[in-house]
N, C-alpha and C positions, 0 to 999 in steps of 0.2 A: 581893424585888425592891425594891430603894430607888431613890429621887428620880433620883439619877444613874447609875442603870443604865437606867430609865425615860428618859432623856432621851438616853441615847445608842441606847435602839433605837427613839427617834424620831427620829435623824438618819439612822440607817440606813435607815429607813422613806423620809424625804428624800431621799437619793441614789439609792436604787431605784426614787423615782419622777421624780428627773431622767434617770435612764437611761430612762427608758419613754416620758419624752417626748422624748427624743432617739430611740428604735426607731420611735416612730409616725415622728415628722417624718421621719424617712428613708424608709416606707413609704409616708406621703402622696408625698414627691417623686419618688419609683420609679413610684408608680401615675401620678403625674398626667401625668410625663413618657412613660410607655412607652405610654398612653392617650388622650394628641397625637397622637404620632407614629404611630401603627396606626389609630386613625379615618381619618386621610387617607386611608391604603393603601385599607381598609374602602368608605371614601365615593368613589376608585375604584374601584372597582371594580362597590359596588352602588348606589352613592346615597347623598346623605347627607339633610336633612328634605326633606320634600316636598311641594311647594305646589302650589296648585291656583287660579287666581283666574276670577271670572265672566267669560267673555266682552263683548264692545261688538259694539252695533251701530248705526252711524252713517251721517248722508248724505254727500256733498261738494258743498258749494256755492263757488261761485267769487265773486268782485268784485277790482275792479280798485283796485289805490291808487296816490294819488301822490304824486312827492316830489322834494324839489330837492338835488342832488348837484351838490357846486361848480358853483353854478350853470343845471345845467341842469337841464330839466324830465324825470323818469324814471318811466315808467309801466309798473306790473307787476301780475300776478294773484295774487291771495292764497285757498289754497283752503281754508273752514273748516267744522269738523266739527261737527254738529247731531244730538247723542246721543240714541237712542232708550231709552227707558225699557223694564226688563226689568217683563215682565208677570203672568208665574209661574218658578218655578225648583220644579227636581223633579230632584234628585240622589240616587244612592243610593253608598254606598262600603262595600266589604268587606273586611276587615283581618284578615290572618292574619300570626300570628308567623311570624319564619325568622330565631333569631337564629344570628349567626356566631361563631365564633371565631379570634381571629388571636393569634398567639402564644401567652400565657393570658390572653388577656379575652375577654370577652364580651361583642358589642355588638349593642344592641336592633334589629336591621333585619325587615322586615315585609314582607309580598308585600300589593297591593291591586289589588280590582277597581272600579276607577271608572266610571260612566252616568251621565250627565248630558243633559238636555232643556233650554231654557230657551225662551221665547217673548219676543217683542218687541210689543209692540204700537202703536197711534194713526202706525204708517207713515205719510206721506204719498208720492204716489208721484212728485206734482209738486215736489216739495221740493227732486230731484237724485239723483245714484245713491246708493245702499245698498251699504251691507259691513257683512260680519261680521269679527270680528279674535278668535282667541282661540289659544291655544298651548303647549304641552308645555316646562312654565317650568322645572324639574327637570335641570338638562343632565348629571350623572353618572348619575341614573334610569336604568334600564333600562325602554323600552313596549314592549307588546308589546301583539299583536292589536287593534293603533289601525283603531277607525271613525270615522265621520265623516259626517255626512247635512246636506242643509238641504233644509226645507220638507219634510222625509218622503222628497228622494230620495237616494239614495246619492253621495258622493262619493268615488272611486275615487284622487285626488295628495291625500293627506296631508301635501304638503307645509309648506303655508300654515302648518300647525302646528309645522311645524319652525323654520319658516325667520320667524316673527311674522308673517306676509305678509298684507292683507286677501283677504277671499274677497268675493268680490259676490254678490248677494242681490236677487231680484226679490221685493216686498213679495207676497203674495197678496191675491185682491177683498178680503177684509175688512179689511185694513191691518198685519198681523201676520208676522211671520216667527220661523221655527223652526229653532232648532240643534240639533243630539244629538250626542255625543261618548261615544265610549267605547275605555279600555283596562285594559290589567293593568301594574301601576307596582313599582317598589321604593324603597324607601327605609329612611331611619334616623331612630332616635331621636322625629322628631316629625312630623306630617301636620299642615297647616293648608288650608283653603278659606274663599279672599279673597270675601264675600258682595257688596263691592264691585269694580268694574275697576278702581278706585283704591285699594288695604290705606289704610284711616285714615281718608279721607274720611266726612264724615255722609251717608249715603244711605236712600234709602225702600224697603224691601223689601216686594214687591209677592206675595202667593200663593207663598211662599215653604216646602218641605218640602229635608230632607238628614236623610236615614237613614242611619246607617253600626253598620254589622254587626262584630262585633270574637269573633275564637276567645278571649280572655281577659277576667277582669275586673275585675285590679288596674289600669286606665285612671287617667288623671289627663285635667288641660287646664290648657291654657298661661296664665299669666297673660292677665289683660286681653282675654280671647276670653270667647266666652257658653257658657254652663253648656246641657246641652240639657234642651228643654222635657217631653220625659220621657225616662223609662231604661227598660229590665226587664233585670236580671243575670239570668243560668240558671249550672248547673253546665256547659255548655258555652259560654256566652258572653255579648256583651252585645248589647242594641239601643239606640243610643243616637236620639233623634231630636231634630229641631230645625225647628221650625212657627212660621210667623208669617203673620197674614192679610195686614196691613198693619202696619208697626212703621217707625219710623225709628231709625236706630242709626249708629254709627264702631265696632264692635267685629263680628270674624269668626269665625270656625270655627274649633280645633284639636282634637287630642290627641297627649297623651304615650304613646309607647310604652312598655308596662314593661321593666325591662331584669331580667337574673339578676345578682345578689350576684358582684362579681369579686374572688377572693381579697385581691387588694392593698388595698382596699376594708373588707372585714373583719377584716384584720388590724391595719390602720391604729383601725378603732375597737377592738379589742382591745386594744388596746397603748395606746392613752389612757385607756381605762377601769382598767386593770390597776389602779393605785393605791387603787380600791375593793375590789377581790379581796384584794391584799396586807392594807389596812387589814380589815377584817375577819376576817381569818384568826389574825391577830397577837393581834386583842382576847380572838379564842376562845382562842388557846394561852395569853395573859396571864392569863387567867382560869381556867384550867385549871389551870396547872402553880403557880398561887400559890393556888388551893382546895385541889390535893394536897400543898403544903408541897415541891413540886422545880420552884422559880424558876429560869429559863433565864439563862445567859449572854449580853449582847447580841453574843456571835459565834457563839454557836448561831441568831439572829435573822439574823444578814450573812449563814449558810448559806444557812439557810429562802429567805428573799428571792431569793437567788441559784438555788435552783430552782425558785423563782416566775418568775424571767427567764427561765430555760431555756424555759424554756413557750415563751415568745411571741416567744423569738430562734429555737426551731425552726419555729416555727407559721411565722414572716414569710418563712422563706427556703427551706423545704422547698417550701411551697406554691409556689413558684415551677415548680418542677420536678415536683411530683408531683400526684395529686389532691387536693382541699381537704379531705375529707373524709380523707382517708388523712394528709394530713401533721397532722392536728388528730389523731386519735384517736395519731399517736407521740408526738407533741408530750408530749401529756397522760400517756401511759402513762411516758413515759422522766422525765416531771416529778415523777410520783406516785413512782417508785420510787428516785428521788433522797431525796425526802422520807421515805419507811417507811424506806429502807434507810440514813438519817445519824439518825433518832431513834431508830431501835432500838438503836444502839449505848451511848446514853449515858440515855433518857428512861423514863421510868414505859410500861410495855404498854399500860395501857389509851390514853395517849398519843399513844403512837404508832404504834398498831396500830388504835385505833379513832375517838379523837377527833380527830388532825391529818388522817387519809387523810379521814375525810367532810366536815370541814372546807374541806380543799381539793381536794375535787370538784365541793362545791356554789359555794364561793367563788370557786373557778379556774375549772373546767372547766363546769360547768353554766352560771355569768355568762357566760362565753366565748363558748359554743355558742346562747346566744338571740341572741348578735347576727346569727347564719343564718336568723334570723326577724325582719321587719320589726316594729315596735314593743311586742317581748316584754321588751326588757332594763329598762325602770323598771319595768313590771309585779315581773316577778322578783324585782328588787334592795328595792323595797318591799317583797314579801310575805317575803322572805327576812332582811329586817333585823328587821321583828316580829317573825319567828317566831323566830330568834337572841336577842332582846332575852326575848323571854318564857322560852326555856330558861334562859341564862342566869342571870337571875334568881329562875328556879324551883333551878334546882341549887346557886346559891351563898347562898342565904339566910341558911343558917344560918353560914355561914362568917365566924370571926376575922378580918375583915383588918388586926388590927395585929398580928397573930399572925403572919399571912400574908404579911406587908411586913413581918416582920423585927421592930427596934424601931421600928416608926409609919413611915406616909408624909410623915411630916417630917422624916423624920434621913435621911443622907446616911449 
């Protein structure tokens, strides 16, 4: 293998990896756009995140103002709001997957049971009337088995919830008043509870508990929301919790729903990664076929390469149409026997019988298939470049290479 045979199956190496970044880019733009357009549909249907904010509970007092309007003297009521401070919160929320599928993706949507309590306290009862205000913010949601109480009795129109309406509220003797609310929600992708009636405001959380129950426990949480104050994962789920005695804070509640791996998704990083598969592969046959003294052609390399493409041009578009799992294992199988079936015509047995096929199962198909596992592929590609690196140069030690390259890596 001389300099300039060397240099042109690195250009080949080059155009095979501008092809790949032109497959992904097409694959990002497939997914991102067919993944617009079916969320809508989706968040019709079930919802799309899901917000949750604290309830208010306020007086109305009145005063009169006045003011001169061309001239004349104009006198009117102005009625203003004198917010009561929440005194404990005591929410509990239950979150169970229910993801969907619409066309072929997969989008993270959730069922929840939400309860919530909250108390108000230091009412005054001279102060003017009391309301409550609070309401089912979510409008594609579906609720279901909405309740609704103040002061421990039942409220029977739910409306007020619907409709943002105040509800009125006679303080009890000791100055406090009690809301409860509960239903069964749906949503997507993300759940937040606003700990303020205002999201962003700095406010003082008073006796403040929000347990939420989850069937999984790959969870995340949304930027800029707080981390809860303890966890316990189990093999069936998590508990997350979030306690404050007294805290002042601007930062609320979330979490991320997990979502399942959508083909377009992994094919996309497939197909930008390839160029590590390819390179690797190359090195091993480089090194192989010029230890055995039968240096390749660089259009036996434009073959190679090209059913390294097969790969990931059937993987991107089978998967469209069949299952991921099924169009991945043809993909691989119709790749691997491209490659046994064009070296065995012209290369050494051991070759292409045994060095190129495990080569390119580990390099191809194995790299390929961690991307169906969240953060396996640097693992991998780490241990597998060692451990390459060390055969390698356990097996070529002893080897010529000016013998091997012909006259010298310097002559053309």
């Amino acid at each position: 293998m001389t300099v300039r045979k060397l240099a042109a199956v690195g250009f080949i190496f080059a155009c095979a990896s501008v092809a790949w970044m032109i497959l992904g880019a097409a694959n990002l733009s497939r997914t991102d756009t067919a993944y617009s357009s079916l969320k809508r549909e989706v968040a019709n249907l079930f919802g799309d995140s899901l917000d949750i904010r604290a309830p208010e509970c306020f007086a109305k007092v009145s005063r009169t103002t006045e003011e001169t309007v061309d001239g004349k003297r104009v006198v009117s009521t102005v009625w203003d709001r004198l917010p009561a401070e929440i005194a404990k919160t005591d929410v509990r929320i239950s979150v169970s997957l229910d993801p969907r599928k619409k066309g072929n993706l997969w989008f993270p949507t959730f069922r929840a049971r939400f309860a919530g309590e909250w108390t108000f306290a230091n009412l005054d009862s001279g102060a003017g009337d009391y309301y409550l205000l609070t309401a089912l913010e979510s409008a594609d949601s579906v609720y279901d088995n909405v309740s609704l109480s103040v002061n421990g009795v039942p409220v029977a129109d739910v409306t007020p919830l619907i409709r943002k309406t105040e509800i009125p509220v006679v303080p009890a003797a000791d100055g406090t008043a009690r809301l409860a609310v509960s239903y069964d929600v749906t949503g997507m992708e993300l759940l937040r509870y606003y700990a303020s009636p205002n999201p962003g405001d700095i406010a003082q959380i008073n006796d403040f508990s929000l347990v939420m129950d989850t069937d999984f426990t790959d969870y995340d949480f949304p930027d800029g929301m707080m981390s809860p104050t303890s966890r316990n994962d189990g093999e069936g789920g998590s508990e997350l919790a979030w306690r404050f005695a007294k805290s002042v804070t601007g930062k609320d509640i979330g979490l991320v729903i997990p979502k399942k791996l959508n083909p377009g998704e992994i094919v996309t990083r497939v197909s930008f990664f390839a160029p590590v598969s390819l390179l690797f592969f190359f090195v091993v046959l480089l090194v192989a076929s010029a230890a055995r003294g039968a240096a390749f052609h660089p259009m036996h390399y434009f073959f190679l390469a090209a059913a390294f493409f097969s790969f990931h041009l059937m993987f991107s578009y089978f998967s469209d149409r069949w299952d991921i799992n099924a169009s991945f294992a043809v993909a691989a199988l119709v790749s691997l026997g491209l490659t046994v079936s064009y070296l065995a015509r012209f290369a050494d047995r051991a070759i292409a019988l045994a060095v190129a096929p495990v080569a390119q199962l580990v390099y191809l198909v194995t790299f390929s298939f961690s991307f169906f596992f969240e953060g396996m592929t640097g693992i991998l590609v780490t241990v597998c470049a060692v451990s390459t690196l060390f055969v390698l140069m356990q097996v070529t030690a002893g080897v010529d290479w000016d013998k091997a390259f012909g006259k010298g890596i310097g002559k053309a």
